[in-house]
Wavefront OBJ file of the C-alpha trace (Angstrom):
o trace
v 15.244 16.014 -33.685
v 15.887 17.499 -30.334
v 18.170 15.147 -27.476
v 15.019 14.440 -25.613
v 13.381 12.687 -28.697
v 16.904 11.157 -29.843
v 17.110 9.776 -26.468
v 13.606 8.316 -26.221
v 13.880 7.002 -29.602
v 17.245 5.238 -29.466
v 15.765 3.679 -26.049
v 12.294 2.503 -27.657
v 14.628 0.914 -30.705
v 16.206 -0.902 -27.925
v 13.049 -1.469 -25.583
v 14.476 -0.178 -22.691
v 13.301 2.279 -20.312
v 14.627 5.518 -19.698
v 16.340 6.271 -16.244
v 15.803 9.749 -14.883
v 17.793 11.038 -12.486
v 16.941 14.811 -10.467
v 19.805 16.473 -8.586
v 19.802 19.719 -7.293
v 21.963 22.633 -8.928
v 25.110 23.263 -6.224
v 24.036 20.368 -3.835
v 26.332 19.556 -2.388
v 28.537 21.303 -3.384
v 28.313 24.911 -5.192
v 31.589 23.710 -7.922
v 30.807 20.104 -8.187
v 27.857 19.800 -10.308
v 28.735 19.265 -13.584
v 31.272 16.580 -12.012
v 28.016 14.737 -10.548
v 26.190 14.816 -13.953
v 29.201 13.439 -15.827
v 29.003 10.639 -13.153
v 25.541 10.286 -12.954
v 25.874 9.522 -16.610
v 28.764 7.280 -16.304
v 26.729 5.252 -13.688
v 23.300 4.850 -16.744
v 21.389 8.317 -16.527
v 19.692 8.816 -19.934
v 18.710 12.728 -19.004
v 19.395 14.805 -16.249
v 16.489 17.052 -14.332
v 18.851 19.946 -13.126
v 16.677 21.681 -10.097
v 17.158 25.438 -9.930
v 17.390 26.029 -6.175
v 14.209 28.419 -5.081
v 13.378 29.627 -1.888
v 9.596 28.934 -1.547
v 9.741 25.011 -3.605
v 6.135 23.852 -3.092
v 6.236 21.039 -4.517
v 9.516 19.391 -2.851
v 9.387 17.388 0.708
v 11.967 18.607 3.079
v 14.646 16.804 1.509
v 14.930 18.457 -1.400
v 13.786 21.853 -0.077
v 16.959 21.445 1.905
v 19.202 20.642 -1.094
v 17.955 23.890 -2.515
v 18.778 25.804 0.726
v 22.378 25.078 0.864
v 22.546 25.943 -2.741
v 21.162 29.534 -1.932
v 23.179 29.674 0.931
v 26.140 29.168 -1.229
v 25.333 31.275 -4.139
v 23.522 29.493 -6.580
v 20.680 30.763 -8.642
v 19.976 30.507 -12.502
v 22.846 32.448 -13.557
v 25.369 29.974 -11.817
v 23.325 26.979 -13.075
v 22.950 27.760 -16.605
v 26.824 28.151 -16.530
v 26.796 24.431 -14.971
v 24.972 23.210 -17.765
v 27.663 24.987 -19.880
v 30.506 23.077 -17.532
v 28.665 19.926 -18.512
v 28.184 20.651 -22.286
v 32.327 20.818 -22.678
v 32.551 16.788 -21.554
v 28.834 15.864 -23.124
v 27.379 17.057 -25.838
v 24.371 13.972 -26.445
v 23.129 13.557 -22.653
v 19.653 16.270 -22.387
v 19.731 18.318 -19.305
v 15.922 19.540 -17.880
v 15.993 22.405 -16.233
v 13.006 21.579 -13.290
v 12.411 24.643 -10.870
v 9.602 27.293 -10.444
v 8.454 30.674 -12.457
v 9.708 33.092 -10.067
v 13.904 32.753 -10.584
v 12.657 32.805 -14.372
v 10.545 35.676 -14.312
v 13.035 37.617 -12.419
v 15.926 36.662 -14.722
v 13.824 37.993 -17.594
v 13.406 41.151 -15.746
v 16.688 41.583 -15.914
v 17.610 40.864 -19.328
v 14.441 41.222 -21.205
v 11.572 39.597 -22.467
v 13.268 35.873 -24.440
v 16.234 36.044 -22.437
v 16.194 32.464 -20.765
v 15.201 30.789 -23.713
v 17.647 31.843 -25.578
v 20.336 31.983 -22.818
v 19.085 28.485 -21.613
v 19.325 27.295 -25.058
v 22.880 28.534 -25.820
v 23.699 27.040 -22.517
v 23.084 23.014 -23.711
v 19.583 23.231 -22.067
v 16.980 20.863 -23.846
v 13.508 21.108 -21.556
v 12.484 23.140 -19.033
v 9.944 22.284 -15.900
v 8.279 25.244 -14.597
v 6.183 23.374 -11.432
v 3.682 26.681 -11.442
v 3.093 27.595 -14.990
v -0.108 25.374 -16.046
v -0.191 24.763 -19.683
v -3.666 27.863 -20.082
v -0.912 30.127 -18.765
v 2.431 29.799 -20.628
v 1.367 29.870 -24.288
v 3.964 33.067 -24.915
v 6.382 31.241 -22.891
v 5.982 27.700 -24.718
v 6.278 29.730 -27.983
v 9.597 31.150 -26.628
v 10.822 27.536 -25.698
v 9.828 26.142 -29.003
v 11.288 29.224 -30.925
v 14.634 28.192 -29.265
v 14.301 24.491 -29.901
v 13.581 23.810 -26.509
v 11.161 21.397 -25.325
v 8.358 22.259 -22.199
v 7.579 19.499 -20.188
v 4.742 19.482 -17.386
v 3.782 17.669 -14.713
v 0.450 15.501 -13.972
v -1.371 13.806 -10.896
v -3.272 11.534 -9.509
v -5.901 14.480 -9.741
v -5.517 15.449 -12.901
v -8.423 16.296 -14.919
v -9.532 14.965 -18.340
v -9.713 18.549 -19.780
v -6.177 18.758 -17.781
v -4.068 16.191 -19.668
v -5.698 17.347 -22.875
v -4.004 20.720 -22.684
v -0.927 19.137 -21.421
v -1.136 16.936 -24.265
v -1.643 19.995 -26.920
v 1.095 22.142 -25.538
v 3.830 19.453 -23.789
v 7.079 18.548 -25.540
v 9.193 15.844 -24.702
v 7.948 14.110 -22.450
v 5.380 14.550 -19.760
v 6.104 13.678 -16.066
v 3.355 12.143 -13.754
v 3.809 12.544 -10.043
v 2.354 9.048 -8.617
v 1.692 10.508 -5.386
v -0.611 13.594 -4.388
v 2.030 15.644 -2.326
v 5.206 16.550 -1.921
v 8.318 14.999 -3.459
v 9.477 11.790 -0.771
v 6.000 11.832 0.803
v 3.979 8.783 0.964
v 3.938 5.062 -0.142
v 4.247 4.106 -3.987
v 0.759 1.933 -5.410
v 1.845 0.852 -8.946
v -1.332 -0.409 -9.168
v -2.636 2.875 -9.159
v 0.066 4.256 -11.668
v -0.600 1.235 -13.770
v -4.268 2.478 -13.830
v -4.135 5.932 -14.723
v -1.192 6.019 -17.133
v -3.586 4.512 -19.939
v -5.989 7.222 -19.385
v -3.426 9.818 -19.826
v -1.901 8.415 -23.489
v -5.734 9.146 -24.640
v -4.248 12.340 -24.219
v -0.816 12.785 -24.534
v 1.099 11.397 -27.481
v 4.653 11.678 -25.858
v 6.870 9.351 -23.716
v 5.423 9.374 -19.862
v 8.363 9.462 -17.001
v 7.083 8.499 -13.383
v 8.514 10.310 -10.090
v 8.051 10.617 -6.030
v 8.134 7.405 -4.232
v 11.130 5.591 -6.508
v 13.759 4.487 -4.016
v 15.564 1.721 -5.257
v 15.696 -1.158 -8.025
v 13.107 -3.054 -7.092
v 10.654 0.453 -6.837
v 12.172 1.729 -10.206
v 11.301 -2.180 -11.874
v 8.046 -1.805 -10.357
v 7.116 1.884 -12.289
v 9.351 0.802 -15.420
v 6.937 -2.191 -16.313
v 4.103 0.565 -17.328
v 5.943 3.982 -17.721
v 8.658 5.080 -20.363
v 10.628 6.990 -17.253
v 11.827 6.370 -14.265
v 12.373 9.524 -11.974
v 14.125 9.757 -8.981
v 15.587 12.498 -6.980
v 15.012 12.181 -2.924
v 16.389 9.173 -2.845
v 19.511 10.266 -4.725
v 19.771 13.603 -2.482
v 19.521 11.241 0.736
v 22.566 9.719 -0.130
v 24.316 12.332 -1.494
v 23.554 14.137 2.003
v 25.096 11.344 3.598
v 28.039 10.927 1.432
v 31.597 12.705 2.129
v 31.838 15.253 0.004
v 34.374 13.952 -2.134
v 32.745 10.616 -3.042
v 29.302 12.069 -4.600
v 30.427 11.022 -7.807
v 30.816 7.508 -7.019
v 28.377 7.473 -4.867
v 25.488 8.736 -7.554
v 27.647 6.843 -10.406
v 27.475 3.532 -8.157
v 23.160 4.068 -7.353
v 22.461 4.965 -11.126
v 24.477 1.644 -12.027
v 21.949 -0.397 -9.487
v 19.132 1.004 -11.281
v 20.486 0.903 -14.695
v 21.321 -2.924 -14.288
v 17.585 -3.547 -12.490
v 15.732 -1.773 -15.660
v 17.707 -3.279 -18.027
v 16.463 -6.207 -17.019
v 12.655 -6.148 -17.235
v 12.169 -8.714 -20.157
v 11.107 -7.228 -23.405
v 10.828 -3.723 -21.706
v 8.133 -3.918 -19.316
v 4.418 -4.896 -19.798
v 3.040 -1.914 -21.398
v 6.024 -1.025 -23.824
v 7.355 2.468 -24.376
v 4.796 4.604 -26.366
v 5.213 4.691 -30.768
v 6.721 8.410 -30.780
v 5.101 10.871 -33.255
v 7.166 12.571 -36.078
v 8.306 15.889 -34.379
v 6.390 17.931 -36.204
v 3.488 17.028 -35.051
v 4.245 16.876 -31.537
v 3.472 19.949 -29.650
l 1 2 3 4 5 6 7 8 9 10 11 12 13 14 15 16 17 18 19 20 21 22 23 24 25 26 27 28 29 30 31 32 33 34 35 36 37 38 39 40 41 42 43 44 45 46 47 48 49 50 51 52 53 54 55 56 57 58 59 60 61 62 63 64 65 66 67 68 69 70 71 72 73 74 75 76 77 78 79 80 81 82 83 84 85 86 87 88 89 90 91 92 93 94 95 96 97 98 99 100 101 102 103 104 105 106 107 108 109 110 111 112 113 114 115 116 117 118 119 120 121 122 123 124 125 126 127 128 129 130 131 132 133 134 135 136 137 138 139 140 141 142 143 144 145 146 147 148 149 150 151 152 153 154 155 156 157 158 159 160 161 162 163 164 165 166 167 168 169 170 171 172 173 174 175 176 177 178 179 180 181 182 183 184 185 186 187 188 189 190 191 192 193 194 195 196 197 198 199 200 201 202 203 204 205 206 207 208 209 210 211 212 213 214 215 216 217 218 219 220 221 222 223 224 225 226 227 228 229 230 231 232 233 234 235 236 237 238 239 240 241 242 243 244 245 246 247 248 249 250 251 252 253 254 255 256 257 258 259 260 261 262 263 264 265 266 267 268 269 270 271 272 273 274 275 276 277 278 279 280 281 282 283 284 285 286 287 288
């Protein structure tokens, strides 16, 4: 059983709902991110969505797009982040670390080191899923097979616009857990309707048999509550970076330790686990 599954099972023994938090690999600063996992952690995080800083991220608002500039600006790319994962591994061995980022840093690392070699470096690293924004599920079947040959789950992204036909092939090839993006645009754009995400997420367990985590537009407790009545995740990352960017430097630990505790406390306390219940998870050999 991978950390992904032992994390959503242990959490659907005890009916609550997992807490998701993204950060940004060397935001904000290039040496302290293993340090802001540990206390993102300490603070409730159930598993971490690392973001591999990319210079053309078309999916992130200007927030985040920002986080990832001063990342590049100081170094970072997926060599420097796979050895923060390794940082992280030597304090925590249990929380599961997503790597969330685009095909292009991948591709090019690959290049480099030949066909397999993030898998397996990712995997030797204390990586447990990876979120490639552009590779749609038609596309990556050698590149799931690589994943899965590592023991590493692949994890993708649906919308509001997401096709029938869509979250069936999600739903054949995703691992995990699959991530719906309430909004249609970019990450922090927009107004959350939890009406609308109460709506669709029924339609997409027709499809997909795995735990569902919800992202863009969470911004506090009451947000997170609001999504974590339906979904089986909550995930939030422009909120975090906001107040990380605002934070001195040396208090982004407490600062992300104190804002995961707030949403840790609010989610814990949605009675019986929220309305719709976190899904009944398949054996793992049968999922994906």
């Amino acid at each position: 059983m991978s950390r992904i599954e032992a994390t959503f099972s242990r959490l659907q023994s005890q009916r609550r709902k997992a807490l998701i938090p993204y950060v940004t690999a060397g935001f904000p600063q290039a040496d302290g991110t293993p340090a802001l996992m540990q206390a993102l952690v300490q603070g409730g995080a159930d598993i971490i969505e690392l973001g591999v800083p990319f210079s053309d991220p078309m999916a992130d608002g200007p927030v985040i797009q920002q986080a990832g500039e001063r990342a590049l600006r100081a170094g970072v790319g997926l060599l420097q982040v796979l050895d923060m994962v390794r940082a992280f591994r030597t304090h925590d061995r249990l929380t599961p670390v997503v790597l969330m980022g685009y095909a292009n840093p991948v591709e090019r690392y690959e290049l480099k080191r030949g066909a397999g070699a993030f898998a397996r470096d990712a995997a030797a690293a204390g990586v447990d899923g990876v979120l490639i924004v552009d590779y749609p599920p038609e596309e990556c079947q050698a590149f799931a097979a690589a994943l899965k040959a590592q023991g590493l789950d692949l994890i993708f992204l649906l919308a509001p616009t997401s096709s029938e036909a869509r979250m069936a092939e999600v739903g054949r090839v995703a691992s995990g857990y699959v991530y719906y993006v309430s909004l249609k645009g970019v990450t922090g754009a927009g107004h959350l309707d939890t009406a609308a995400v109460e709506a669709m997420l029924p339609r997409i367990r027709r499809h997909v048999h795995l735990p569902i985590g919800v992202g863009f537009g969470i911004r506090d407790a009451a947000s997170a509550c609001a999504v974590g009545r339906s979904a089986d995740a909550v995930v939030i990352g422009t909120r975090l970076i906001q107040l990380l960017d605002s934070a001195p430097p040396e208090q982004a630990g407490a600062v992300a330790r104190a804002f995961m505790a707030e949403l840790r406390q609010a989610l814990d306390g949605l009675e019986g686990g929220g309305a719709g219940g976190p899904v009944a998870l398949a054996p793992a050999g049968n999922r994906g």
